[in-house]
C-alpha positions in Angstrom: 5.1 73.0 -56.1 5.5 72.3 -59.3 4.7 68.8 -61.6 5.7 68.0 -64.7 3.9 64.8 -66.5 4.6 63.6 -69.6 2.3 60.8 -71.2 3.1 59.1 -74.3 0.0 57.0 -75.5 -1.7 56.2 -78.8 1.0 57.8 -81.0 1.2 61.3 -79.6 3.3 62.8 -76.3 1.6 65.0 -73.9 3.3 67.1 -71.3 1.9 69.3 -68.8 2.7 71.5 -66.4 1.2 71.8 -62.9 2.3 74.9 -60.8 1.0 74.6 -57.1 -2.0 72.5 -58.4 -3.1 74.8 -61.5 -2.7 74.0 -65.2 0.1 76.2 -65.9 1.4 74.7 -69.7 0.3 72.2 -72.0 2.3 70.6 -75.1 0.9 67.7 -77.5 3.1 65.8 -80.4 1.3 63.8 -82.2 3.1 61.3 -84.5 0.5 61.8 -87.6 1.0 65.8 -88.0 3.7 67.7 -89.4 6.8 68.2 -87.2 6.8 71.8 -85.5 9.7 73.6 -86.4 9.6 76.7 -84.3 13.4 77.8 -83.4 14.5 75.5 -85.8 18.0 76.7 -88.0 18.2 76.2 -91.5 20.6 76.5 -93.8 18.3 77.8 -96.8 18.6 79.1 -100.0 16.7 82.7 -101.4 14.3 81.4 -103.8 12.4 84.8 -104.0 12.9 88.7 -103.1 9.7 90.8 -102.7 11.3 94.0 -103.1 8.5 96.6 -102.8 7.3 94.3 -99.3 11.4 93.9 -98.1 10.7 90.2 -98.2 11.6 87.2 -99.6 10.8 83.4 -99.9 14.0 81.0 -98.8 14.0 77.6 -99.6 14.7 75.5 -96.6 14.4 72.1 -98.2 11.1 71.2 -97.0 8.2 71.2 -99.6 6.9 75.2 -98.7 8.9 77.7 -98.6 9.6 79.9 -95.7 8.7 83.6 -95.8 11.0 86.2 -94.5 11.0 90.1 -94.0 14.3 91.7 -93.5 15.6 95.3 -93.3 19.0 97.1 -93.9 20.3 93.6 -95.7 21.0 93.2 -99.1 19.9 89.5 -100.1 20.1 88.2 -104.0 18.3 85.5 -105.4 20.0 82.1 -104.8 22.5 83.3 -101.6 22.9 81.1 -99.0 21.8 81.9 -95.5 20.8 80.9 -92.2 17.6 81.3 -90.7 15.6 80.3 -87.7 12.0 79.7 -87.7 9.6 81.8 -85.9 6.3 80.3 -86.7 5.3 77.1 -88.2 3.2 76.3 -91.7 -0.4 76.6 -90.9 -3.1 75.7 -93.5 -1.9 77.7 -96.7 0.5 80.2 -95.0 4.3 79.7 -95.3 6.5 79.3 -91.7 8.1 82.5 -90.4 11.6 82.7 -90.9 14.2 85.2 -89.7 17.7 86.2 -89.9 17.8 86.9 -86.0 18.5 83.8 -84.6 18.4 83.0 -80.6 20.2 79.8 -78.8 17.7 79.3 -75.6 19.3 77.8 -72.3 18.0 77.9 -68.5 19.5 81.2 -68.0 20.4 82.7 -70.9 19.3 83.3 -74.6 22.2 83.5 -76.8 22.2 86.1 -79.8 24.8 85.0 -82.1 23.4 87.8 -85.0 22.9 90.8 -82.7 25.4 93.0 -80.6 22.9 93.6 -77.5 22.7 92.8 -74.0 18.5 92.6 -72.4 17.8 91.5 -69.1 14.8 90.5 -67.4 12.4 93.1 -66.4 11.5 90.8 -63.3 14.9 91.2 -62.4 16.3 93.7 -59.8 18.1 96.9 -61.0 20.8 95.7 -58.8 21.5 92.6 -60.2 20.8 93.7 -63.5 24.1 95.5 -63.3 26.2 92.8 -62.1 25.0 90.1 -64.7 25.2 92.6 -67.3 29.2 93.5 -66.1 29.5 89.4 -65.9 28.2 88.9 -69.7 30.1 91.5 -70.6 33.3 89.8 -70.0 32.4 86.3 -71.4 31.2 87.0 -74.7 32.9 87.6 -77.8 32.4 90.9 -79.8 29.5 90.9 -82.0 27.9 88.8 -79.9 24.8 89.3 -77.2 22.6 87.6 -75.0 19.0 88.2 -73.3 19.8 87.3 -69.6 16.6 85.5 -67.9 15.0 85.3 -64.9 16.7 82.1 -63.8 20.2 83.9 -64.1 19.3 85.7 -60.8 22.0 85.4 -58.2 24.0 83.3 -60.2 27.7 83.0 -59.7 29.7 84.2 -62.4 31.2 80.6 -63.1 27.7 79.1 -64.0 26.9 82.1 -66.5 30.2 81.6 -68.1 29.3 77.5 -68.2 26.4 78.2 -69.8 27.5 81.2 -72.3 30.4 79.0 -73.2 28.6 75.8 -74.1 26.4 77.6 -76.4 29.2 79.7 -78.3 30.3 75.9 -78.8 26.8 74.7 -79.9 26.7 78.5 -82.5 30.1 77.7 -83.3 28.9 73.3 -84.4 26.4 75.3 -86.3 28.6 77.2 -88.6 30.7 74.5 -89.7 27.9 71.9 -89.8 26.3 74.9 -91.9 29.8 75.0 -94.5 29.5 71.7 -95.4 26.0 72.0 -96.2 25.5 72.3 -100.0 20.9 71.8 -100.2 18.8 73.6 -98.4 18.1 71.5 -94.6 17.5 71.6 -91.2 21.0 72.0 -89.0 19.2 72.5 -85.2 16.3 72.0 -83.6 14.8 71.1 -80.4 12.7 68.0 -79.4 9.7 68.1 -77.0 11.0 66.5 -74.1 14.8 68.6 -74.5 12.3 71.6 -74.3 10.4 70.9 -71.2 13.7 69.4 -69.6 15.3 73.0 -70.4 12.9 74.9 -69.2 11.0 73.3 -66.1 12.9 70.2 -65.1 15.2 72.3 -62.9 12.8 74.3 -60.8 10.3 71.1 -59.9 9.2 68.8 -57.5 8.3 66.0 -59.5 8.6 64.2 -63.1 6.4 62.0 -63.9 6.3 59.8 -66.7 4.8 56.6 -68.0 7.4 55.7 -71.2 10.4 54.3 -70.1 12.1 55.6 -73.4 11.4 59.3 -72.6 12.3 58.5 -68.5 15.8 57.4 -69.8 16.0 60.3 -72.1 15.3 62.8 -69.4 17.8 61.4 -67.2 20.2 61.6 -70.0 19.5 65.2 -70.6 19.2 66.4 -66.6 21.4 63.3 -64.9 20.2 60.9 -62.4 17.6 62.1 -59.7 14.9 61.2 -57.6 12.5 63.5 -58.2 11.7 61.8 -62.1 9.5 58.6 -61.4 8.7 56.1 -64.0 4.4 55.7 -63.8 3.5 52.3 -64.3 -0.4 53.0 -64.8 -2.6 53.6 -67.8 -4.1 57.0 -66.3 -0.9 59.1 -65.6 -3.2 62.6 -66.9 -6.3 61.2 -65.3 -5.4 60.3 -62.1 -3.4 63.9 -61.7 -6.8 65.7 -62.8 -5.5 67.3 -66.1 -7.6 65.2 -68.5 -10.5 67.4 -68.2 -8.5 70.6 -68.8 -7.2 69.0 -72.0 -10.5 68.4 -73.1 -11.0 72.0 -71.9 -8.6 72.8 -75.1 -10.7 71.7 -78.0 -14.5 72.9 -76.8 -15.0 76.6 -78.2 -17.5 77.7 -75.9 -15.9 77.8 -72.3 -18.2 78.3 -69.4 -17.3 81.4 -66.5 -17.8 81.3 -62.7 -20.3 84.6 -62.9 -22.5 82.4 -65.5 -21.3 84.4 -68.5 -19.1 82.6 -71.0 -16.6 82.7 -73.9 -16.4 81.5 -77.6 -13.2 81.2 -79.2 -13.0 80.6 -83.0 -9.7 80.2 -84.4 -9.8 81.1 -88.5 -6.7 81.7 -90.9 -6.3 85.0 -90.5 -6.6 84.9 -86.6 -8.2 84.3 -83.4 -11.6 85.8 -82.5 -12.8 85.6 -78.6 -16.4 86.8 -77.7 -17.2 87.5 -74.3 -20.9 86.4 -73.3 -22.7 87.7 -70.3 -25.1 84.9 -70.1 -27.0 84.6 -66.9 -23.9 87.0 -65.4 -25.1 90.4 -64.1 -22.0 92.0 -63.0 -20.1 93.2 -66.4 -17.2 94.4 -65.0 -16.6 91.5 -63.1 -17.7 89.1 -66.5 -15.0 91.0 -67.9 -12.3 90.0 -65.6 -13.2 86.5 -65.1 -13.1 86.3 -69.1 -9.7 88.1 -69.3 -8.1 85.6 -66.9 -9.7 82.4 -68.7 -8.6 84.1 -72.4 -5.4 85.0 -71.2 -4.8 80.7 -69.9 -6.7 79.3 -72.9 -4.1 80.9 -75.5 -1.1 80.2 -73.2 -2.6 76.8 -72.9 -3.5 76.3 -76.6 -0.1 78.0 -78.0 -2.0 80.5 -80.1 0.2 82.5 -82.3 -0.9 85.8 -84.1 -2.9 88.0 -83.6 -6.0 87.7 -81.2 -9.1 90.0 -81.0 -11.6 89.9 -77.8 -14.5 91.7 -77.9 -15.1 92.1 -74.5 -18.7 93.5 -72.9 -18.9 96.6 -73.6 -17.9 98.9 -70.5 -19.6 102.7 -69.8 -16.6 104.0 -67.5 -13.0 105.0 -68.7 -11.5 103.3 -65.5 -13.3 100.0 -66.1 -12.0 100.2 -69.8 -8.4 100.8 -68.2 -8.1 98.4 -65.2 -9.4 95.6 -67.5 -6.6 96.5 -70.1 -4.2 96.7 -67.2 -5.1 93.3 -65.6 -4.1 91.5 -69.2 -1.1 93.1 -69.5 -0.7 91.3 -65.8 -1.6 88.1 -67.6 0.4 88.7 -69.9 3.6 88.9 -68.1 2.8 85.3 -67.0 3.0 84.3 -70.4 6.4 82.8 -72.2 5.0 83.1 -75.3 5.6 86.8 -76.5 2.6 88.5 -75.8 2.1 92.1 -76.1 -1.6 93.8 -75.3 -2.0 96.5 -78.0 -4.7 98.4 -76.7 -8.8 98.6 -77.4 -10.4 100.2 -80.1 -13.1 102.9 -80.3 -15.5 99.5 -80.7 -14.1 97.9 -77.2 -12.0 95.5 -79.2 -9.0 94.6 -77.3 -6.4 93.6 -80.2 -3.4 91.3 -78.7 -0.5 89.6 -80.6 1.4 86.6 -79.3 4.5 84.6 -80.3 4.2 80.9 -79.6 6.4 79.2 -77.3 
């Protein structure tokens, strides 16, 4: 069963996800920080080319620049483009920016830059090839899609709803983007249209206690009875998530074989060390640690890169199941998250996109 709660108190919006009783996602807004502008379109301007890195700085009307890498386009100083943001500002780095942009819906992504078809790997290789023969007659040339996991056994009239409305919403964005003469935003996504998207459809339950964002859901997803309007003060408390939240901002994180974890987030990136405390078992420290690492970065949206120095490990299979069992984790993940592999010093290096 899955919950969905979203709490709006004190000038910040909380959301989070509950799947069959455990803390599956967690999302905070808070009214005193800089919007997040990840999957954001802009209609920007190139301020700068870094030829020798295949870079450039675009101006997207905010007050820092964006930073972009491209390959096999030319760009020139002052053209007008559109790009889509793939990671925010942080301290004295510059958002990610990127030519390839994506249109997310409940079942498919739209790729109105690229001339490729993906499909879920969690998909079967069966229906792979029908929904691939489906796309194939709904989209335009030029045009491709990532077809996900809730597209399974679809009929081919809701894939074509859903490719159609967002050729529409690619097509609103050109022409809002022709009449744009300054750098500025043109699309992006709020919160509650983002957890509406991707989890409202496949739950039990919405809970919320602002009647603003109750009518706002039913807006977005139509009348049901599954959202409820929480009258209470506790919404997060009472469902036994407040801890876990509080969970989120402690470094040191305790493990069930009396080991624990440190995670220390710098500029550069994320460093997680694996204690064995009063643990004797390493392998099994090791594991334990893997599975809370691999929730805490889901859970804290951690972008970048992310090094774990694990206990070290004598045997070769140890060393290789452990790596195994995160790329499990991993899967779980919607960030992007991709295990690289460990280094002669045991260092497992990981990279992840936030979601």
């Amino acid at each position: 069963m899955k919950k969905i709660l979203i709490s709006r108190r004190k000038g910040e919006t909380q959301a989070a996800v509950l799947k069959d009783g455990e803390f599956e996602s967690y999302f905070v807004e808070r009214d005193n920080e800089p919007p997040k502008f990840v999957g954001s379109i802009f209609f920007a301007q190139v301020e700068k080319i870094l030829t020798g890195m295949q870079a450039a700085f675009v101006d997207i009307g905010r007050e820092q620049n964006a930073f972009m890498q491209f390959q096999n386009k030319n760009l020139r100083e002052g053209e007008k483009i559109l790009v889509q943001i793939e990671k925010d500002a942080e301290h004295y780095k510059a958002a990610r920016a990127t030519f390839e942009i994506s249109l997310p819906s409940r079942k498919i992504i739209l790729l109105p830059t690229a001339n490729k078809i993906h499909v879920s790997k969690k998909i079967s290789d069966t229906e792979k090839l029908r929904l691939k023969n489906l796309v194939k007659k709904f989209l335009p040339e030029n045009i491709g899609v990532i077809i996900r996991t809730a597209a399974e056994n679809c009929t081919a009239e809701e894939l074509k709803t859903e490719i159609d409305e967002f050729l529409k919403l690619w097509q609103e964005i050109l022409t809002v983007s022709q009449n744009k003469k300054k750098p500025s935003l043109i699309y992006g996504e709020d919160l509650i249209k983002k957890i509406v998207r991707e989890d409202f459809f496949d739950c039990e339950i919405f809970i919320t206690d602002n009647l603003k964002i109750f009518r706002r859901v039913e807006e977005l997803a139509g009348e049901s009875e599954k959202i409820q309007f929480y009258e209470g003060e506790e919404l997060l408390k009472n469902f036994g998530v407040d801890t876990e939240i509080k969970n989120l901002q402690l470094k040191e994180l305790p493990l069930p074989s009396g080991g624990f974890i440190v995670i220390e987030k710098t500029e550069a990136l994320t460093v997680v060390d694996v204690n064995t405390g009063s643990a004797k078992n390493i392998y099994q420290t090791n594991l334990e640690a893997a599975a809370l690492l691999m929730k805490q970065i889901r859970l804290r949206n951690i972008g970048g890169i992310v090094i774990a120095d694990f206990i070290n490990m004598k045997t070769d299979t140890d060393k290789k199941n452990l790596l195994e069992y995160l790329k499990t984790l991993a899967q779980i993940d919607r960030g992007k998250t991709f295990i690289v592999d460990m280094t002669p010093l045991g260092l497992v290096e990981i990279t992840r996109q936030p979601y």
